[in-house]
C-alpha positions as a Markdown table, in Angstrom:
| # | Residue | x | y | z |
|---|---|---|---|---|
| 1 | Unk | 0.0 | 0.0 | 0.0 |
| 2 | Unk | 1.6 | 3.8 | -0.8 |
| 3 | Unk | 2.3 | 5.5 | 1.8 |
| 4 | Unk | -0.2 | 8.4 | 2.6 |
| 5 | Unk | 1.4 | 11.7 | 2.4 |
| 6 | Unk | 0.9 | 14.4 | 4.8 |
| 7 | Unk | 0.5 | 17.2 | 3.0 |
| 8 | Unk | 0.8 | 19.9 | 5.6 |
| 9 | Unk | 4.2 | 18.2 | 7.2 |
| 10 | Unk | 5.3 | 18.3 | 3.8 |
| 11 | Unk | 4.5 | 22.2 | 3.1 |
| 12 | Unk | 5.9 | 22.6 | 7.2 |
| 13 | Unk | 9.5 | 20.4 | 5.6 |
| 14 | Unk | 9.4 | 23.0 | 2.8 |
| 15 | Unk | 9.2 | 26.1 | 5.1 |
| 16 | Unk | 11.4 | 24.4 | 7.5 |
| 17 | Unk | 14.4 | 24.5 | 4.3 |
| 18 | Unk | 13.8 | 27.8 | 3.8 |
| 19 | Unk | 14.0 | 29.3 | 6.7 |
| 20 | Unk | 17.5 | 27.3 | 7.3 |
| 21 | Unk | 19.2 | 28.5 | 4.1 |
| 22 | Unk | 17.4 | 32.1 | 3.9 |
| 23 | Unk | 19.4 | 31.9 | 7.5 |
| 24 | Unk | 22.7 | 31.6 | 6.5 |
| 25 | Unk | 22.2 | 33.4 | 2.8 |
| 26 | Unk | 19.8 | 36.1 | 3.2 |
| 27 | Unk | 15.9 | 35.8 | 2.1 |
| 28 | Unk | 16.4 | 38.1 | -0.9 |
| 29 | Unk | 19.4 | 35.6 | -2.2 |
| 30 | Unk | 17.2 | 32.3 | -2.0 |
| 31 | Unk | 15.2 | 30.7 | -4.8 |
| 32 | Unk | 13.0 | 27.9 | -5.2 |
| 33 | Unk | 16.0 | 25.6 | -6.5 |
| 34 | Unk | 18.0 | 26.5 | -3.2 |
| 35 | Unk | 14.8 | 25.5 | -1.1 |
| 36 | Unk | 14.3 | 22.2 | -2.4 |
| 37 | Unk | 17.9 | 21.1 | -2.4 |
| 38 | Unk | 17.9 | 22.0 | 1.6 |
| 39 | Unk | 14.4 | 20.0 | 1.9 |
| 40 | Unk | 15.8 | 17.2 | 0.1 |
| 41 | Unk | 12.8 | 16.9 | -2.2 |
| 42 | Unk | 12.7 | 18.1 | -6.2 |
| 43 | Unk | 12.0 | 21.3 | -7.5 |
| 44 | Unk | 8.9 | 20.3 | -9.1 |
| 45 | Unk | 6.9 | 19.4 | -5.3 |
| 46 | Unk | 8.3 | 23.2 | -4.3 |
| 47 | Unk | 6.4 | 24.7 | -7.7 |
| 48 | Unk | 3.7 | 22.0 | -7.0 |
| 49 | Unk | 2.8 | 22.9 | -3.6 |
| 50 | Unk | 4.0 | 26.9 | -3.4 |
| 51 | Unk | 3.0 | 27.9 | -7.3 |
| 52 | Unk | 5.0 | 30.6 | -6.8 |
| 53 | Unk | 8.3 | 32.1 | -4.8 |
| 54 | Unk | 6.3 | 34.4 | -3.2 |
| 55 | Unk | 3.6 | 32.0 | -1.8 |
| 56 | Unk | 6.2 | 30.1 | -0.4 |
| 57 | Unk | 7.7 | 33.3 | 1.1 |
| 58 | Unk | 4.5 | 34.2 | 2.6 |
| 59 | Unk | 3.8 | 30.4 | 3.6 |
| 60 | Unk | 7.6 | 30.6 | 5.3 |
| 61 | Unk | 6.9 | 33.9 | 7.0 |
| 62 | Unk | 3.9 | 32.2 | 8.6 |
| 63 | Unk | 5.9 | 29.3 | 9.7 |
| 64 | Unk | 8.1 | 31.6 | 11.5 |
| 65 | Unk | 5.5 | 33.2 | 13.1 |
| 66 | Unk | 3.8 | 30.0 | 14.7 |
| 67 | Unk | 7.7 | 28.8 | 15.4 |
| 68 | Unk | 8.2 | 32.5 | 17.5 |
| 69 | Unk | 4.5 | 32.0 | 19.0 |
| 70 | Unk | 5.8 | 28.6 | 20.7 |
| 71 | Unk | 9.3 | 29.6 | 21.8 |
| 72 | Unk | 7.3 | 32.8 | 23.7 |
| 73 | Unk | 5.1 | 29.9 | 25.3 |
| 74 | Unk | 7.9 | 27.7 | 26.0 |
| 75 | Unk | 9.7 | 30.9 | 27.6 |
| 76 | Unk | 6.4 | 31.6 | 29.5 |
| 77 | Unk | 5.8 | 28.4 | 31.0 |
| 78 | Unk | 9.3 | 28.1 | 32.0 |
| 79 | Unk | 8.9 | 31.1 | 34.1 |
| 80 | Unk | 6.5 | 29.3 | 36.2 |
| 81 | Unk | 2.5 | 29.1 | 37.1 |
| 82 | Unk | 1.9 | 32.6 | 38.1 |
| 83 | Unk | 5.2 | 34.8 | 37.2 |
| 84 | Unk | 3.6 | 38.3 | 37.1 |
| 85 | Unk | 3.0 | 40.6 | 34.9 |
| 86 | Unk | 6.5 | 42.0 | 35.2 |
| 87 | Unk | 8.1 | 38.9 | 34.3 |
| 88 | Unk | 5.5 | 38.0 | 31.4 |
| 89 | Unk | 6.5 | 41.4 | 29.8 |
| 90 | Unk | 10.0 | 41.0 | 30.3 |
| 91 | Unk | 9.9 | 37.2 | 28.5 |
| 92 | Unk | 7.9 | 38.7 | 25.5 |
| 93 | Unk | 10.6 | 41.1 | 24.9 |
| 94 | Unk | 13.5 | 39.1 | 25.5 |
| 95 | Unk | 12.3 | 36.0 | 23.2 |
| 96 | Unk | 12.4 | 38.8 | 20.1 |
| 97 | Unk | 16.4 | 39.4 | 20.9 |
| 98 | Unk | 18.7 | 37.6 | 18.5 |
| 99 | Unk | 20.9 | 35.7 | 21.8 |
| 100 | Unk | 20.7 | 32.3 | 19.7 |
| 101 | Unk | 21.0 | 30.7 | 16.6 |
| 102 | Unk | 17.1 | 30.3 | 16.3 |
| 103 | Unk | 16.0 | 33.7 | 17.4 |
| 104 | Unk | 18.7 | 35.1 | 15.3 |
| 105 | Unk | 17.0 | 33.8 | 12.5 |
| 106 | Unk | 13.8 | 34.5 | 13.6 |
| 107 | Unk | 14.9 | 38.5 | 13.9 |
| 108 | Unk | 17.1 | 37.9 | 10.4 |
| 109 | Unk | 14.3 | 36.7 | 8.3 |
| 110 | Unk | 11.2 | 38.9 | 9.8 |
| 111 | Unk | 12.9 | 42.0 | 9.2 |
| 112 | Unk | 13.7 | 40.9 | 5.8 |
| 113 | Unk | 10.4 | 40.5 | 5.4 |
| 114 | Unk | 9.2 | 43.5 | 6.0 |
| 115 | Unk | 11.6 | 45.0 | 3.9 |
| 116 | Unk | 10.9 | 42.6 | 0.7 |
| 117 | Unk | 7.1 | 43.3 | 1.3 |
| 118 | Unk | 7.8 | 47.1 | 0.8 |
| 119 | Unk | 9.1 | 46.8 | -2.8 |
| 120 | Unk | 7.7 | 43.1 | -3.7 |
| 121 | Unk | 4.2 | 43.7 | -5.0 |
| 122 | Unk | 2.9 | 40.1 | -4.3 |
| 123 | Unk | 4.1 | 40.3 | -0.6 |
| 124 | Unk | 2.7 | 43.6 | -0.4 |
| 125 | Unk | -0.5 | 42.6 | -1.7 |
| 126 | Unk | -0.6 | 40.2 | 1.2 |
| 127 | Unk | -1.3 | 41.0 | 5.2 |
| 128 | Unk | 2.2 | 41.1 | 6.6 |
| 129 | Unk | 1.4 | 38.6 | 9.2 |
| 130 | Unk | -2.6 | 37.6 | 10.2 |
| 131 | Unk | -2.5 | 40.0 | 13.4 |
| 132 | Unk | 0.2 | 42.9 | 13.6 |
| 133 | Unk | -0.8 | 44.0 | 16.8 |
| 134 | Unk | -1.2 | 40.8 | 19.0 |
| 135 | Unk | 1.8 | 42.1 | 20.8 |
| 136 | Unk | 1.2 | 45.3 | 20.9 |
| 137 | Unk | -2.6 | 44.3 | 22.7 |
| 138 | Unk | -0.8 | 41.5 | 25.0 |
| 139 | Unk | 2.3 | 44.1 | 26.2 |
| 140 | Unk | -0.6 | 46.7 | 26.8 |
| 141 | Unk | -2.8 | 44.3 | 29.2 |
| 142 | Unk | 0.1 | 43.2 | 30.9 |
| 143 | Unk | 0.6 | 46.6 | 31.6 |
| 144 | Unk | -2.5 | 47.3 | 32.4 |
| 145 | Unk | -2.8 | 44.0 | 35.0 |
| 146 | Unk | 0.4 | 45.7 | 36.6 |
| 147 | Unk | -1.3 | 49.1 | 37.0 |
| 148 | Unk | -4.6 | 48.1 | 38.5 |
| 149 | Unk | -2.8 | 45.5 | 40.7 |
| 150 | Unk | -0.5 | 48.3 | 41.7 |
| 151 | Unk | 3.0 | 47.1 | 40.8 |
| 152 | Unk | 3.3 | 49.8 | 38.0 |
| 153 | Unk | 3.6 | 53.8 | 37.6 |
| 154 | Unk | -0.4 | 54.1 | 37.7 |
| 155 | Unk | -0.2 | 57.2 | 35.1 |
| 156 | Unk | 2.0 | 55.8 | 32.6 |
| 157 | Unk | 0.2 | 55.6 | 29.2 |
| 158 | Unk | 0.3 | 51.4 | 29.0 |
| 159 | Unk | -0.3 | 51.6 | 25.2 |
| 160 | Unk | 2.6 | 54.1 | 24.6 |
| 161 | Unk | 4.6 | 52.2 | 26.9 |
| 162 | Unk | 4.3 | 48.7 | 24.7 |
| 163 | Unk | 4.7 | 50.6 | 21.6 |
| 164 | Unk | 8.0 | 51.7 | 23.0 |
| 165 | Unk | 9.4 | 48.6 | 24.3 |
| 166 | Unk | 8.6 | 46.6 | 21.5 |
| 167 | Unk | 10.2 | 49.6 | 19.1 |
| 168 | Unk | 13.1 | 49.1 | 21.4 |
| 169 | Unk | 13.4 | 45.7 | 21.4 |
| 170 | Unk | 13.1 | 45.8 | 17.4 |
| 171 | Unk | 15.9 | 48.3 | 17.7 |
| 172 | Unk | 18.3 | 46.8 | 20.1 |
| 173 | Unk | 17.5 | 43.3 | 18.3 |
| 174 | Unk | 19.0 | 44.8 | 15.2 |
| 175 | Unk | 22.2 | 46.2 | 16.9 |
| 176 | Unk | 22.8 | 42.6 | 18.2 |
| 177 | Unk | 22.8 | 41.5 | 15.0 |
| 178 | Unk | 25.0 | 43.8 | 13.2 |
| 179 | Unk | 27.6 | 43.5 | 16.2 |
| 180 | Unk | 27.1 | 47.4 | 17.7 |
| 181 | Unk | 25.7 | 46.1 | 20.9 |
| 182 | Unk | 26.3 | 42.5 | 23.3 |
| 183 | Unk | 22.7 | 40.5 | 24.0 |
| 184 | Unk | 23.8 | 41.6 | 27.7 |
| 185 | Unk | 23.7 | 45.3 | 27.1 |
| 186 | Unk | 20.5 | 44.9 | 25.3 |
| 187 | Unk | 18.9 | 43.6 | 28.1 |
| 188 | Unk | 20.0 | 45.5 | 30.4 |
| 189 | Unk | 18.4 | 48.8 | 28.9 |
| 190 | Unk | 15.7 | 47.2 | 28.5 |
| 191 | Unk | 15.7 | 46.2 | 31.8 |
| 192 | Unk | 16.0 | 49.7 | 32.6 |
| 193 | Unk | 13.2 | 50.8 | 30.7 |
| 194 | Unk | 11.3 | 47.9 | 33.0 |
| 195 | Unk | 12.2 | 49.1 | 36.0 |
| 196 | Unk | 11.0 | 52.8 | 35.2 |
| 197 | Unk | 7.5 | 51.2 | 35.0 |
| 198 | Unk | 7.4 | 48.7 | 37.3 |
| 199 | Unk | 7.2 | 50.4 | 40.5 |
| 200 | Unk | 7.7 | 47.0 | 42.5 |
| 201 | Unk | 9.9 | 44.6 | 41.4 |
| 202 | Unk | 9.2 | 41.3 | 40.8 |
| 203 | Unk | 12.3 | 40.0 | 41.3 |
| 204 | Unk | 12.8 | 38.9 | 37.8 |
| 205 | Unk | 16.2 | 36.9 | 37.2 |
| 206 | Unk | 19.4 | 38.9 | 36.4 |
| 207 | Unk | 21.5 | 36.9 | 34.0 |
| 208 | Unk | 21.5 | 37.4 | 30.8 |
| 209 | Unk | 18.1 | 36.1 | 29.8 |
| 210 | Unk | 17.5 | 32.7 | 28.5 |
| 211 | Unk | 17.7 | 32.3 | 24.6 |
């Protein structure tokens, strides 16, 4: 009897190939050839499942997504049942930071993204990811939790305040990458910008975050 394929852990294989290779070549440098010779599978199941390079770009981009979504989880439930708000907020940010070899791909590939879907017509004709603001609405409860629990500045603007620590954490993710800053000195300004909020601490751990 042939075996039954599996038709979305074959397009998740696919996705999986080019996120490795866009990794180590750059996202603009990688073509459809490139992907299937990582997946180990011929050019012709790429075409015959992605059509197109850019649907497999898009497919790839939301790959990473769900592949960021479950390392923040992973990070969250490693900081134990009820961490606070505090330390919730400081995991979200910290995941995003280029202090491995995954999540400097993750940061690598994303902001390629967004660049490619600025002057590629077919990305740009396509939502950039399904919800842009799901972490801009989770920082700002978080935020909010803190304030009406008292454990942050009550008349700090918690919508500001996420925009600005996820602009920063963009920001200093960047300089990590392009060797201006160390992941420890990223952390610690934004661990700065945490403690000008958080009016009690939490007693979040001090190293130098988890990867």
């Amino acid at each position: 009897m042939p075996k039954r394929v599996d038709h979305e852990e074959r397009r998740a294989q696919i996705a999986e190939a080019l996120i490795q290779v866009a990794g180590r070549r750059g996202l603009h440098a990688v073509g459809m050839r490139d992907v299937a010779a990582e997946a180990g599978v011929s050019l012709r199941l790429v075409q015959y499942y992605f059509e197109t390079k850019e649907k497999l770009l898009f497919y790839g981009l939301q790959h990473l997504t769900d592949r960021f979504t479950a390392r923040v989880g992973a990070r969250l439930a490693a900081a134990g049942p009820d961490p606070g708000p505090r330390a919730m907020v400081e995991e979200l940010l910290l995941a995003s930071l280029p202090t491995d070899d995954e999540s400097r791909t993750f940061h690598l590939l994303y902001s390629s993204y967004a660049i490619l879907s600025v002057t590629d017509e077919a990305l740009a004709a396509q939502p950039f990811i399904d919800n842009p603001d799901a972490a801009e609405h989770a920082l700002t409860g978080l935020l909010e939790q803190a304030q009406a629990s008292g454990v942050a500045d009550p008349d700090a603007d918690a919508r500001t305040e996420a925009i600005s620590l996820l602009a920063m954490a963009a920001t200093m993710g960047t300089s990590i990458l392009v060797g201006q800053r160390r992941p420890e000195s990223a952390i610690a300004v934004l661990r700065h910008h945490l403690d000008r909020i958080f009016t009690t601490a939490e007693t979040p751990e001090r190293g130098a975050g988890r990867g």
